[in-house]
LOLUM-253852 format. One line per field, with one value per residue: residue in one letter; z negated, y negated, x negated of N, C-alpha, C in turn. Coordinates in pm, 1 decimal. Layout:
REM residues N
residuo	A / ... .
n.up	Z / ... .
n.north	Y / ... .
n.east	X / ... .
ca.up	Z / ... .
ca.north	Y / ... .
ca.east	X / ... .
c.up	Z / ... .
c.north	Y / ... .
c.east	X / ... .
REM end
This chain:
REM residues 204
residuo	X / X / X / X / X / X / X / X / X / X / X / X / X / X / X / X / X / X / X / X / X / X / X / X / X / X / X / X / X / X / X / X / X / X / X / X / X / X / X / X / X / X / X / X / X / X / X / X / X / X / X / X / X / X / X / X / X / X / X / X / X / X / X / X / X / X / X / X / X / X / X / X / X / X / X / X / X / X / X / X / X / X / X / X / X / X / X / X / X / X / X / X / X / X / X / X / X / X / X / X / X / X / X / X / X / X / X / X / X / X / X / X / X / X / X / X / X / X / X / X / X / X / X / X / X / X / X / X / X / X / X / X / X / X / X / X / X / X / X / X / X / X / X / X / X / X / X / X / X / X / X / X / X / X / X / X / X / X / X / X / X / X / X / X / X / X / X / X / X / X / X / X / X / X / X / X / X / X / X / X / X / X / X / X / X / X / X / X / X / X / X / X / X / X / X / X / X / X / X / X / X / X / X / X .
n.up	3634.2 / 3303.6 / 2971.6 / 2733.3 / 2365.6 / 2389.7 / 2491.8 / 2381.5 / 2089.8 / 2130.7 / 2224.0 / 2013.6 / 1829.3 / 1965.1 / 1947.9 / 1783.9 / 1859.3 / 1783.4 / 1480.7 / 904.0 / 663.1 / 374.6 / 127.9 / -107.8 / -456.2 / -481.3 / -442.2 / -569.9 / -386.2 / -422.1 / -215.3 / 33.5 / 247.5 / 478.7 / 708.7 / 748.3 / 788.6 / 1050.5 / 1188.8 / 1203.4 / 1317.0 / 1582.8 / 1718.2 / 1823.2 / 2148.5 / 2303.9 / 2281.2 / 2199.0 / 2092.2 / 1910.2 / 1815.9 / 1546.4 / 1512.3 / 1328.0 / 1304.1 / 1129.7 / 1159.4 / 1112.1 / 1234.1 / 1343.3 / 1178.0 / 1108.9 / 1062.8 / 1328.5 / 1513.5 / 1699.6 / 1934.6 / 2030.9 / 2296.7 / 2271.4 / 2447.2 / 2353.3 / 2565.8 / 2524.5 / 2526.1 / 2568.5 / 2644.7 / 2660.9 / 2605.6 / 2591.2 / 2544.5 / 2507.1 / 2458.5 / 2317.0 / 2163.9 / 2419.5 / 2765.7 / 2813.7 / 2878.4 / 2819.2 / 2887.4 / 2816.3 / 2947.4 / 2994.5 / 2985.3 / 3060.9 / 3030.3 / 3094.7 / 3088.6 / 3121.6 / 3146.7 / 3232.2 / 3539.8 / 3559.8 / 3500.0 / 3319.4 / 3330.3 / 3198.3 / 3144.2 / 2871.8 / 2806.4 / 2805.2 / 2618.4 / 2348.2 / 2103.5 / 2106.1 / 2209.7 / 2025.2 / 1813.2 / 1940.8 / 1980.8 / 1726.9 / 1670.0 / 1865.2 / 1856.3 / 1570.3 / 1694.1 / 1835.7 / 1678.6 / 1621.6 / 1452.7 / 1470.4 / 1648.6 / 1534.3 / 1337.2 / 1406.6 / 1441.3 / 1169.0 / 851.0 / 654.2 / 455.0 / 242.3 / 104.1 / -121.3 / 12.3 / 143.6 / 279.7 / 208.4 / 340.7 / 342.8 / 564.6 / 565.4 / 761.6 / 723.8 / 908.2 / 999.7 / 1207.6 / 1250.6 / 1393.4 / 1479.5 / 1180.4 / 1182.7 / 1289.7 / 1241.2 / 913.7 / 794.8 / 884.6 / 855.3 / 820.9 / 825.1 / 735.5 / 753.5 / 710.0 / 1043.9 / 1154.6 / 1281.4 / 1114.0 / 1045.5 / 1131.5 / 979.0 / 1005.4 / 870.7 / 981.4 / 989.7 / 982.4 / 833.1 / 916.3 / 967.9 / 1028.6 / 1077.8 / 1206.5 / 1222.4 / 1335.2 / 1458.6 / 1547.5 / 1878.5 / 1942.7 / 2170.9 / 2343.7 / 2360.9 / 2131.6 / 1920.9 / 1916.5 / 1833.4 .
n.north	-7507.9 / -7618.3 / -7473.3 / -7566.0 / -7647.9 / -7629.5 / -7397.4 / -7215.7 / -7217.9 / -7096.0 / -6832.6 / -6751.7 / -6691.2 / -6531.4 / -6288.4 / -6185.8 / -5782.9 / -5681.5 / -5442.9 / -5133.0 / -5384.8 / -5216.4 / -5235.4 / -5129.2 / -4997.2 / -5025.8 / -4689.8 / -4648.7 / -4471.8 / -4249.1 / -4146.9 / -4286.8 / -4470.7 / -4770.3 / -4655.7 / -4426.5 / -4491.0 / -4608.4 / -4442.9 / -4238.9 / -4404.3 / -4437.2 / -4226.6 / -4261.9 / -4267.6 / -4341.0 / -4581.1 / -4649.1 / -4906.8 / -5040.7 / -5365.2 / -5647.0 / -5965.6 / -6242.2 / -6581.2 / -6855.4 / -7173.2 / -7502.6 / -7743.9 / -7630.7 / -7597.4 / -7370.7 / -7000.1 / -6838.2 / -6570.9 / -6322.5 / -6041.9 / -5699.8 / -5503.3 / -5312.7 / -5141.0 / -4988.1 / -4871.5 / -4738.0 / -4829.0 / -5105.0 / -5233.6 / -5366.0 / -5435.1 / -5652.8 / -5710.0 / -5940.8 / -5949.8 / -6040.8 / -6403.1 / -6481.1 / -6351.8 / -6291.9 / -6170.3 / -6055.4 / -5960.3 / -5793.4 / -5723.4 / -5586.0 / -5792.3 / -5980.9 / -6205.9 / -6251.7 / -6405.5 / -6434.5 / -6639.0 / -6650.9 / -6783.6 / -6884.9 / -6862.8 / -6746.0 / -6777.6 / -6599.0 / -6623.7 / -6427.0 / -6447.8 / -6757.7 / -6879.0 / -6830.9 / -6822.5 / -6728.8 / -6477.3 / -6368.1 / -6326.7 / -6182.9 / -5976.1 / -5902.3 / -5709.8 / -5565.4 / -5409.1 / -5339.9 / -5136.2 / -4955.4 / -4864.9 / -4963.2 / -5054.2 / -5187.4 / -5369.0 / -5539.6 / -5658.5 / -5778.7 / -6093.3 / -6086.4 / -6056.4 / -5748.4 / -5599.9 / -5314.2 / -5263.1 / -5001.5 / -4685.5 / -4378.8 / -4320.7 / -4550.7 / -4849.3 / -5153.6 / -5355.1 / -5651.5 / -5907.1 / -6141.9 / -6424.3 / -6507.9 / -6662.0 / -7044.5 / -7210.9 / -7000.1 / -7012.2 / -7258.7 / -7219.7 / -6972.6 / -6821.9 / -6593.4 / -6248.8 / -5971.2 / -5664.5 / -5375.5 / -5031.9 / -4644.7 / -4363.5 / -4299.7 / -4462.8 / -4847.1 / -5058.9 / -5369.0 / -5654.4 / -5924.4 / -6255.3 / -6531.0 / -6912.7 / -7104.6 / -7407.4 / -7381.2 / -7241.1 / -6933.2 / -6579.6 / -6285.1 / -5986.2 / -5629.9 / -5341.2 / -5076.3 / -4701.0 / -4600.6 / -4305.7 / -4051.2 / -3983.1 / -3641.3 / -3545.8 / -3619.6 / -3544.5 / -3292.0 .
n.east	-7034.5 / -6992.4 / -7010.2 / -6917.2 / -6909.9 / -6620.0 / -6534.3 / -6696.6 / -6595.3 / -6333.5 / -6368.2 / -6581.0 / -6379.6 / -6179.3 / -6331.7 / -6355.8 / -6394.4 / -6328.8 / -6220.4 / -5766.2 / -5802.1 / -5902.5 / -5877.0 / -5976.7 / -6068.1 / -6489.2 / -6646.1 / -6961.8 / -7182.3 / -7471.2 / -7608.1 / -7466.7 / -7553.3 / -7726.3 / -7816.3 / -7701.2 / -7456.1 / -7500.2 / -7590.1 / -7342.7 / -7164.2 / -7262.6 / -7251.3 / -6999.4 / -6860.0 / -6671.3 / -6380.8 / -6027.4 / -5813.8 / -5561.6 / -5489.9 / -5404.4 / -5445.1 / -5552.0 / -5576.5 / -5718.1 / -5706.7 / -5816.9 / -5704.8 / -5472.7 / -5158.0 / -4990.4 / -5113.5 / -5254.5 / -5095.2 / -5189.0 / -5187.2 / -5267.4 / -5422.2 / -5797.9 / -6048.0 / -6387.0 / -6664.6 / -6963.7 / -7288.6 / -7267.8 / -6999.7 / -6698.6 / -6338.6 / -6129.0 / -5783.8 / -5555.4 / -5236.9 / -4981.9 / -4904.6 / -4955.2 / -5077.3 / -5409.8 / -5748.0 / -6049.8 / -6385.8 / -6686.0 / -6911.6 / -7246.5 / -7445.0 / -7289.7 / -6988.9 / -6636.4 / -6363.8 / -6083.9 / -5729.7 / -5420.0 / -5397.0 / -5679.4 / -6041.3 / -6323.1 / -6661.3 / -6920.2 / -7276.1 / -7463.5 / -7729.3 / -7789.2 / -7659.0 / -7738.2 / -7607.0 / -7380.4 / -7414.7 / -7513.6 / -7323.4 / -7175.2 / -7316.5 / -7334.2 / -7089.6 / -7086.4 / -7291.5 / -7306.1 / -7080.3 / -7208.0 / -7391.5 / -7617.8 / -7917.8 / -8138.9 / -8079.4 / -7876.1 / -8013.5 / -8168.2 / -8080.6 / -7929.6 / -7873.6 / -7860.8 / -7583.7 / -7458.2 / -7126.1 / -6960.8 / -6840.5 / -6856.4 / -6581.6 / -6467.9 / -6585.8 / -6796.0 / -6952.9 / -7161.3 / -7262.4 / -7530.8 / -7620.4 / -7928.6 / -8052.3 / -8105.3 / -7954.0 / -7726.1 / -7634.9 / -7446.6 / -7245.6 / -7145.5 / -7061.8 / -7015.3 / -7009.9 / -6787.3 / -6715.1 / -6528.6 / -6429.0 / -6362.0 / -6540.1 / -6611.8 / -6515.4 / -6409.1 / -6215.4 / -6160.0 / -6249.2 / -6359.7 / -6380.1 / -6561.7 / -6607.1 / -6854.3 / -6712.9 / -6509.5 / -6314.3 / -6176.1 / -6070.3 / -5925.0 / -5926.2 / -5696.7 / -5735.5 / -5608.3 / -5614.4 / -5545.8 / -5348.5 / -5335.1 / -5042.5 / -5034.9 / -5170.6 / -5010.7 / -4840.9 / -4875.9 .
ca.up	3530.4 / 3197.4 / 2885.9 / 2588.7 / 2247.0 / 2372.3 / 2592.7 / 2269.8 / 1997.8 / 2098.7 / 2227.4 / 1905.9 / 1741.4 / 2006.6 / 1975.6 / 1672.0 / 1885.3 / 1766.6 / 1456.5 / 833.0 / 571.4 / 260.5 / -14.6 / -295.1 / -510.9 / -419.7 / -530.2 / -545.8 / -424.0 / -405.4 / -82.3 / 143.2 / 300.2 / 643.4 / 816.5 / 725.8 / 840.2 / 1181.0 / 1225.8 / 1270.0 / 1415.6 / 1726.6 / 1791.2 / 1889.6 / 2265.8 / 2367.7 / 2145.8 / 2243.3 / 1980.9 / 1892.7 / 1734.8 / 1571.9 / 1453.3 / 1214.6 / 1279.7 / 1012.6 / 1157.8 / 1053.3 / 1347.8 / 1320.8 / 1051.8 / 1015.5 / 1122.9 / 1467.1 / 1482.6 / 1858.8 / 1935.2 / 2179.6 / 2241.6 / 2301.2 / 2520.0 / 2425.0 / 2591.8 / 2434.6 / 2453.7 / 2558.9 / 2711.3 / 2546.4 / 2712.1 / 2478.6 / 2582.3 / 2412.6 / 2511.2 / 2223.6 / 2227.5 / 2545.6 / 2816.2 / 2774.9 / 2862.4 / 2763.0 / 2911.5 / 2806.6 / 2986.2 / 2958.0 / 2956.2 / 3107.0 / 2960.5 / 3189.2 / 3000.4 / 3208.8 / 3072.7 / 3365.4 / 3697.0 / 3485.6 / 3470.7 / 3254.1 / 3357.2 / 3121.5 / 3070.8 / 2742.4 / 2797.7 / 2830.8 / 2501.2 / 2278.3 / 1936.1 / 2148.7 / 2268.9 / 1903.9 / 1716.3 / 2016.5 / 1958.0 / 1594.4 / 1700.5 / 1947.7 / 1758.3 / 1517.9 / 1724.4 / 1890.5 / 1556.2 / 1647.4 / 1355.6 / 1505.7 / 1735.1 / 1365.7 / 1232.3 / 1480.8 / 1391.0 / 1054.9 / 724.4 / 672.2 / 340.8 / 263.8 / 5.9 / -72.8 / 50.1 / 331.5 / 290.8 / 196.7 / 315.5 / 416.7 / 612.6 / 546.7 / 842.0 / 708.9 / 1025.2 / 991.2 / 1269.8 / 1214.6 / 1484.7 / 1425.8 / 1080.2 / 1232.5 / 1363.4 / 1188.6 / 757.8 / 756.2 / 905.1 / 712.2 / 919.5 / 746.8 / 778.1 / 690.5 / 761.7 / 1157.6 / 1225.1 / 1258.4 / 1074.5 / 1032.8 / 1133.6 / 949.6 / 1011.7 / 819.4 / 1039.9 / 941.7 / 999.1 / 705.3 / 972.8 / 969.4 / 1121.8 / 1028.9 / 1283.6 / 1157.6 / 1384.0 / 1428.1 / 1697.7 / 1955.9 / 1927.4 / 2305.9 / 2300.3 / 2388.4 / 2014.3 / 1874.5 / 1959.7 / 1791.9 .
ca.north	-7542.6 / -7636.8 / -7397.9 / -7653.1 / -7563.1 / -7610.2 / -7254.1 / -7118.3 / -7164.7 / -7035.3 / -6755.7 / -6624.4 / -6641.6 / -6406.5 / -6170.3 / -6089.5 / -5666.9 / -5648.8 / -5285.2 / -5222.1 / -5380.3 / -5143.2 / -5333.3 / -5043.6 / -5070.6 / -4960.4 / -4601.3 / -4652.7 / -4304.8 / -4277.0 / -4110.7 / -4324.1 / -4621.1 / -4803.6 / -4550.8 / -4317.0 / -4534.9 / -4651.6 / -4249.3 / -4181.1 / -4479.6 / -4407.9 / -4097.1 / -4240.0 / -4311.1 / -4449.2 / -4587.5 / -4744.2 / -4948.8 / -5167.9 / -5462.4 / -5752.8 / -6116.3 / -6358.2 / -6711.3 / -6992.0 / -7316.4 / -7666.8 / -7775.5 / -7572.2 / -7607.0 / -7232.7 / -6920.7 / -6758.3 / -6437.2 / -6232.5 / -5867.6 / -5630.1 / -5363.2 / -5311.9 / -5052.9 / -4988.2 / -4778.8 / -4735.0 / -4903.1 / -5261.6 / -5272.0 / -5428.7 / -5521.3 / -5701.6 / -5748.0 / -5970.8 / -5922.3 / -6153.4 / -6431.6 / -6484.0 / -6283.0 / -6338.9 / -6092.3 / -6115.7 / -5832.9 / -5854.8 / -5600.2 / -5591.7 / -5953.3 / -6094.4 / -6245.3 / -6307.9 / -6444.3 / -6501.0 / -6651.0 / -6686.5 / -6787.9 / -6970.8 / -6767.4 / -6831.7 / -6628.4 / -6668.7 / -6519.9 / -6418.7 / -6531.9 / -6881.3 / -6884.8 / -6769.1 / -6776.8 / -6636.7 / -6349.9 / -6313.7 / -6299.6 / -6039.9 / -5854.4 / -5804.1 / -5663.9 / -5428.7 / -5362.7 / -5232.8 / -5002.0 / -4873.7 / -4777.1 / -4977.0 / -5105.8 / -5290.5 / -5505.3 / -5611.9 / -5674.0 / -5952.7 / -6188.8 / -6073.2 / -5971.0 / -5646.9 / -5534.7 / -5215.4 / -5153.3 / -4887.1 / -4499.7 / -4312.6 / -4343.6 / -4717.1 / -4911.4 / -5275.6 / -5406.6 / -5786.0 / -5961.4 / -6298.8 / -6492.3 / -6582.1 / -6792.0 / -7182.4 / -7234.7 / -6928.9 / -7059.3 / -7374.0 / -7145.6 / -6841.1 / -6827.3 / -6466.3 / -6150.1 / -5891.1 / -5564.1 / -5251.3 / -4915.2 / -4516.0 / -4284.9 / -4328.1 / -4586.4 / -4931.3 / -5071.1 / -5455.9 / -5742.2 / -6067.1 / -6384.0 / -6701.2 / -6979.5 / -7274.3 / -7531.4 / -7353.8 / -7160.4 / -6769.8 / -6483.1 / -6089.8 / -5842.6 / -5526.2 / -5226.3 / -4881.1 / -4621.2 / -4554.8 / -4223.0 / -4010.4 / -3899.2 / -3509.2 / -3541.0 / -3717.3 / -3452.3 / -3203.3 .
ca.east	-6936.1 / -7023.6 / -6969.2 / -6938.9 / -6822.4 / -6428.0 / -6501.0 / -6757.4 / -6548.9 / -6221.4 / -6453.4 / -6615.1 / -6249.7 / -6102.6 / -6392.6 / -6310.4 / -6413.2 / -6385.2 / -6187.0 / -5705.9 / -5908.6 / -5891.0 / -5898.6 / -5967.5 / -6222.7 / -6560.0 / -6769.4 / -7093.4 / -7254.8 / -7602.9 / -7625.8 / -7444.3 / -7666.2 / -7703.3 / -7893.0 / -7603.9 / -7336.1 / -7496.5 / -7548.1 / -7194.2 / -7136.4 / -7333.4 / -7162.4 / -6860.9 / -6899.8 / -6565.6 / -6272.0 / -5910.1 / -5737.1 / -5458.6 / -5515.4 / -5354.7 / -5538.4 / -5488.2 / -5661.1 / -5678.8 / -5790.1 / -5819.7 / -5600.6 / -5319.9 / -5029.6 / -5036.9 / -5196.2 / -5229.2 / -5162.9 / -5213.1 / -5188.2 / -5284.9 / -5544.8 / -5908.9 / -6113.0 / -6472.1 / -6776.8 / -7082.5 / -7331.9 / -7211.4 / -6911.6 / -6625.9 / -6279.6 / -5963.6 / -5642.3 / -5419.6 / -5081.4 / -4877.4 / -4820.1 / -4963.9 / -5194.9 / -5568.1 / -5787.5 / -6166.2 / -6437.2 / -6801.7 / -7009.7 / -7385.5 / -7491.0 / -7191.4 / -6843.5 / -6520.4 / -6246.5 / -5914.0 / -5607.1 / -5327.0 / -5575.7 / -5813.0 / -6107.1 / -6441.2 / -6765.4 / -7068.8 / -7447.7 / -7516.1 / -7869.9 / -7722.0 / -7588.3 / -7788.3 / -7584.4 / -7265.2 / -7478.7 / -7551.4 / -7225.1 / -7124.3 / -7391.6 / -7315.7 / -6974.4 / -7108.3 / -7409.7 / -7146.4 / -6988.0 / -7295.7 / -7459.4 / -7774.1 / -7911.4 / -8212.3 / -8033.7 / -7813.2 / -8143.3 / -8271.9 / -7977.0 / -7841.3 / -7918.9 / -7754.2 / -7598.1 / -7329.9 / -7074.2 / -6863.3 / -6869.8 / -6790.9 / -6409.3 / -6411.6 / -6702.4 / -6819.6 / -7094.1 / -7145.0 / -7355.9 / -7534.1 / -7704.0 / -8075.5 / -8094.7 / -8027.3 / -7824.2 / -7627.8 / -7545.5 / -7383.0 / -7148.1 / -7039.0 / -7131.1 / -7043.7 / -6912.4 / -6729.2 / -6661.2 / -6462.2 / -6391.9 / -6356.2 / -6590.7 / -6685.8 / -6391.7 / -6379.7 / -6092.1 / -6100.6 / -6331.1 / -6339.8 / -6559.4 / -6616.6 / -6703.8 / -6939.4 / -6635.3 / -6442.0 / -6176.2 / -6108.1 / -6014.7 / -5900.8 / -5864.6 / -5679.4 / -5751.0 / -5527.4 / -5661.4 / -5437.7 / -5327.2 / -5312.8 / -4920.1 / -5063.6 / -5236.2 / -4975.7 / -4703.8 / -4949.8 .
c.up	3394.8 / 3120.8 / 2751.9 / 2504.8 / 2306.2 / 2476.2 / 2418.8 / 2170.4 / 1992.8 / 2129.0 / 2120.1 / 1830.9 / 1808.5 / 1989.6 / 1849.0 / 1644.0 / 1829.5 / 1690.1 / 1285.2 / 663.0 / 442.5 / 113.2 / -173.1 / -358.6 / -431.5 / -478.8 / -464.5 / -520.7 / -333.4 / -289.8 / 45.7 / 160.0 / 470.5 / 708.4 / 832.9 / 832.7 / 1023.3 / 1269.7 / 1325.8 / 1330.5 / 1594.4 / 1794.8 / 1838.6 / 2021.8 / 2381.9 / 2245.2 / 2208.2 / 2129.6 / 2022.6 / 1791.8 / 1673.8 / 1424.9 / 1415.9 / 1194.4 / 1158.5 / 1084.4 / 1135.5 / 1164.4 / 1370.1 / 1207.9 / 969.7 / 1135.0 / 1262.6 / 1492.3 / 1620.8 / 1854.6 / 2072.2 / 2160.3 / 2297.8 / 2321.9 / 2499.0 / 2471.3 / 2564.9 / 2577.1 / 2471.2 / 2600.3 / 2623.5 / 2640.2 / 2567.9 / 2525.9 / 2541.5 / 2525.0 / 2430.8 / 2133.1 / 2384.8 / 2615.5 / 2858.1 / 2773.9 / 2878.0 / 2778.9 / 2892.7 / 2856.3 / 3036.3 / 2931.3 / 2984.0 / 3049.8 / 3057.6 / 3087.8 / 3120.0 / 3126.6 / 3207.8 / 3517.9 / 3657.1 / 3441.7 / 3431.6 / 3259.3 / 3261.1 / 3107.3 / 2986.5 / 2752.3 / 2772.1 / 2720.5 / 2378.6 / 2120.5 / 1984.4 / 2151.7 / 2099.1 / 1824.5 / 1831.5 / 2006.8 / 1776.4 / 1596.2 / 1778.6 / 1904.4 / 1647.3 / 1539.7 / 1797.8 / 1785.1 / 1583.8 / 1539.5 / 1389.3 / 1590.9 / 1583.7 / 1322.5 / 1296.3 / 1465.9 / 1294.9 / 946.1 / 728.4 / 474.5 / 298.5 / 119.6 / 22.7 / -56.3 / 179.1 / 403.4 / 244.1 / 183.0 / 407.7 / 389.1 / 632.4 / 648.4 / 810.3 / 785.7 / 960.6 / 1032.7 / 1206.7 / 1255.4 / 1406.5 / 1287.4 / 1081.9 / 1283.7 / 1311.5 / 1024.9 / 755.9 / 833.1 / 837.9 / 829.4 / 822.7 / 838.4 / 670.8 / 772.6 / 915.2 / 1218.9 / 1174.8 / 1225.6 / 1069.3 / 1075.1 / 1095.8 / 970.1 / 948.4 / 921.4 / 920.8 / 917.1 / 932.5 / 803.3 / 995.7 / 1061.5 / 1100.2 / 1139.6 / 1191.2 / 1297.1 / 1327.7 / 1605.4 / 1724.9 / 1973.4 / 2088.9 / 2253.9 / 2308.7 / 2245.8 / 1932.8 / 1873.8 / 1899.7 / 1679.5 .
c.north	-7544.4 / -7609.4 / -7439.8 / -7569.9 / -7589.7 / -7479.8 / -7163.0 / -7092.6 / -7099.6 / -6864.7 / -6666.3 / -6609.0 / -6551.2 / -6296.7 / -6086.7 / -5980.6 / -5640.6 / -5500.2 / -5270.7 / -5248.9 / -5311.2 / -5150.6 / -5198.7 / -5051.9 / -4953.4 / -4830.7 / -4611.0 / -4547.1 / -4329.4 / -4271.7 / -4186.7 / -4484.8 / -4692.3 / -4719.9 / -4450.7 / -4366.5 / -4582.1 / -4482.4 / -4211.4 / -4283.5 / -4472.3 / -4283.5 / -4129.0 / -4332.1 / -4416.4 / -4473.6 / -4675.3 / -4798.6 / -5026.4 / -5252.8 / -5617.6 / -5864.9 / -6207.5 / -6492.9 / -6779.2 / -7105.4 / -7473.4 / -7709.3 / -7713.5 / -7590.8 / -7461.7 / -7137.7 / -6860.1 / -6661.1 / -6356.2 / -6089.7 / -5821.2 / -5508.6 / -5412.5 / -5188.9 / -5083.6 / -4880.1 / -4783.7 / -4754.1 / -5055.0 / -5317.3 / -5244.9 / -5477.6 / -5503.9 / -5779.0 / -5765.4 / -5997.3 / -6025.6 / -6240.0 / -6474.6 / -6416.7 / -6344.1 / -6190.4 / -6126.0 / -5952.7 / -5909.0 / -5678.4 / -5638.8 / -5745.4 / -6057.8 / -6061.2 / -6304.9 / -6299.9 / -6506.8 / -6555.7 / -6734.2 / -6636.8 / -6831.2 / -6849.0 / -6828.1 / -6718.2 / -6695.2 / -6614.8 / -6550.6 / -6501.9 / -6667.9 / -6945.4 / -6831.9 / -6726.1 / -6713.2 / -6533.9 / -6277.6 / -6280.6 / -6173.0 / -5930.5 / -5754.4 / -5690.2 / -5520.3 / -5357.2 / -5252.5 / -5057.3 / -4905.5 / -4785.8 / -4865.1 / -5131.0 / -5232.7 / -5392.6 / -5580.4 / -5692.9 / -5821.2 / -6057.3 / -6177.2 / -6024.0 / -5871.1 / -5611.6 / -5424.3 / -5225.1 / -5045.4 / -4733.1 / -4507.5 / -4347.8 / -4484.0 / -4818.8 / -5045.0 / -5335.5 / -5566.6 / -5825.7 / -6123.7 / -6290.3 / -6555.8 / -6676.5 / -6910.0 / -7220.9 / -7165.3 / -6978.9 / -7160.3 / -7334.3 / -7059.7 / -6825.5 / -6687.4 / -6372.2 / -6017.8 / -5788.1 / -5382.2 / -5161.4 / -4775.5 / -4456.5 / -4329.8 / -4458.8 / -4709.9 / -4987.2 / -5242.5 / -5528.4 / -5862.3 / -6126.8 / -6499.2 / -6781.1 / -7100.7 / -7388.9 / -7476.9 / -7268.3 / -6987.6 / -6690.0 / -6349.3 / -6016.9 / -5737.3 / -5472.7 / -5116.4 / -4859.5 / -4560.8 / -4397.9 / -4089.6 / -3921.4 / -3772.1 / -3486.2 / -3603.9 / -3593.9 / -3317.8 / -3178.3 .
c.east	-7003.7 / -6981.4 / -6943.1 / -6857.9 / -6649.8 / -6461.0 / -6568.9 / -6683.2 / -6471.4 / -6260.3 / -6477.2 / -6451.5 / -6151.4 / -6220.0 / -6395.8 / -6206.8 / -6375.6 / -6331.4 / -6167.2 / -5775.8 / -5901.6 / -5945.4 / -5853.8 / -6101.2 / -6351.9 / -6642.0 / -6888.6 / -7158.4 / -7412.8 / -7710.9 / -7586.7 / -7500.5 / -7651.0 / -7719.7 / -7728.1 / -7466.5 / -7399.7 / -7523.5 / -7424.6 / -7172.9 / -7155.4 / -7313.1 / -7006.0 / -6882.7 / -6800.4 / -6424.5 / -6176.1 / -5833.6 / -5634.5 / -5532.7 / -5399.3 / -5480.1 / -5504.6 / -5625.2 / -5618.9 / -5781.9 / -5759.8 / -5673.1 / -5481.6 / -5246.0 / -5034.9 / -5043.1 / -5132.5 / -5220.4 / -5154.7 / -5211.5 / -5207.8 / -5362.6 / -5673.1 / -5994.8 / -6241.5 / -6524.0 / -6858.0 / -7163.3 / -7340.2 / -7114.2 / -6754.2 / -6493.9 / -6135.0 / -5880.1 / -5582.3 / -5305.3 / -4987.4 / -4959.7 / -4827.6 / -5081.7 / -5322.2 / -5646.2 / -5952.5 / -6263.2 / -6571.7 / -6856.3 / -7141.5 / -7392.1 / -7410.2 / -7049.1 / -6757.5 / -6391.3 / -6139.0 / -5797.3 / -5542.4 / -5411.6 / -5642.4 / -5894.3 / -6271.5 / -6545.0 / -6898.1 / -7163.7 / -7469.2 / -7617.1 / -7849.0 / -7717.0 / -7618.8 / -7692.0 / -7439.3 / -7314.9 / -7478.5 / -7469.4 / -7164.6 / -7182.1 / -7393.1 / -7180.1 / -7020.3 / -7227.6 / -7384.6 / -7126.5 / -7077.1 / -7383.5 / -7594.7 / -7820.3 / -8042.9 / -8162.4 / -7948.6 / -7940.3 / -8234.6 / -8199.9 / -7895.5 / -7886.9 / -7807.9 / -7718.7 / -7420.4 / -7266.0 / -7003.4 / -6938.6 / -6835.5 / -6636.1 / -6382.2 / -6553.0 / -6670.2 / -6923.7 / -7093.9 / -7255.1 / -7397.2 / -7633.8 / -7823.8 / -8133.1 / -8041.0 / -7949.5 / -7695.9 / -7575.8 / -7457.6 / -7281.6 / -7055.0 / -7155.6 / -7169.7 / -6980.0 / -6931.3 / -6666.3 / -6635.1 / -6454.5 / -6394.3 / -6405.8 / -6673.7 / -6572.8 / -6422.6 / -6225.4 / -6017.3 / -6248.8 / -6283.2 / -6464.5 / -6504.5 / -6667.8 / -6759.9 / -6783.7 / -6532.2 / -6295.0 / -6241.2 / -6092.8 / -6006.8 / -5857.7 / -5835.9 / -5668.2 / -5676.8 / -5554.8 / -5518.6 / -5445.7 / -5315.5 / -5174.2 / -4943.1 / -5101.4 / -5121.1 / -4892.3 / -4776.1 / -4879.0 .
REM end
């Protein structure tokens, strides 16, 4: 079967893993840097969220917005379940991607795909804390603090720029909170992230 851009694109715009953007201004403190932030990052080994997503693309009238949750495990395994408005569920574990929606089911090798592999890997790259895998397909640069920071990913490769301009990934402290991407072809996308709470902790 053949994986053309009508399986890739709609692809990187659901993977936006990916984790609410906190739009206050930023303190500059002197201490907190990448190293710092992919630190804590890499201590968190498993994470369950909710999510909801807000497309903008050329082709639509107006925006898309989906909801659901997302299960990961450190260190590549990734599974998102949109639930509204319709079920689509999308698992990438180690090198491989299975995307279902209904009985239609789409299996892909990273390897395959090189600039897919690559915008997934900034996502899980992310959440793993691993700053050298960021580093082979992205310039990296931080603002912010501990309590209100954002990590901007601009693509090096050529390809990859044909694809995605920029990604924009928030948070507080060790949490992911929001992922946005810019594509090349001028369309969007905001995930806002809230961790699911376990009702035993919740009732605390």
């Amino acid at each position: 079967m053949n994986f053309g851009t009508h399986v890739i694109r709609p692809v990187l715009l659901t993977c936006t893993l990916c984790w609410s953007l906190v739009y206050a201004p930023f303190c500059q403190a002197a201490e907190w840097n990448i190293d710092q932030l992919m630190h804590g990052l890499a201590q968190i080994k498993s994470g369950h969220v909710s999510f909801v997503e807000t497309k903008t693309m050329a082709i639509l009238d107006r925006p898309l917005v989906t909801s659901g949750d997302m299960i990961y495990t450190a260190p590549d395994k990734l599974e998102k379940r949109t639930l509204k408005p319709k079920l689509e569920t999308m698992l990438i574990n180690g090198n491989q991607l299975l995307v279902e929606k209904g009985k239609q089911k789409h299996q892909v090798q990273l390897q395959d795909f090189p600039e897919l592999a690559a915008f997934i890997d900034s996502i899980r790259g992310t959440l793993a804390g691993d700053r050298k895998a960021l580093e082979r397909n992205y310039l990296l640069s931080l603002e912010g603090n501990e309590m209100a920071w954002a990590l901007q990913l601009l693509p090096t490769n050529g390809k990859m720029k044909q694809v995605v301009s920029q990604i924009r990934i928030s948070g507080v402290r060790d949490e992911v909170r929001s992922i946005s991407i810019s594509q090349a072809d001028g369309d969007s996308s905001r995930m806002v992230i809230e961790k699911i709470i376990p009702p035993k902790l919740a009732a605390q």
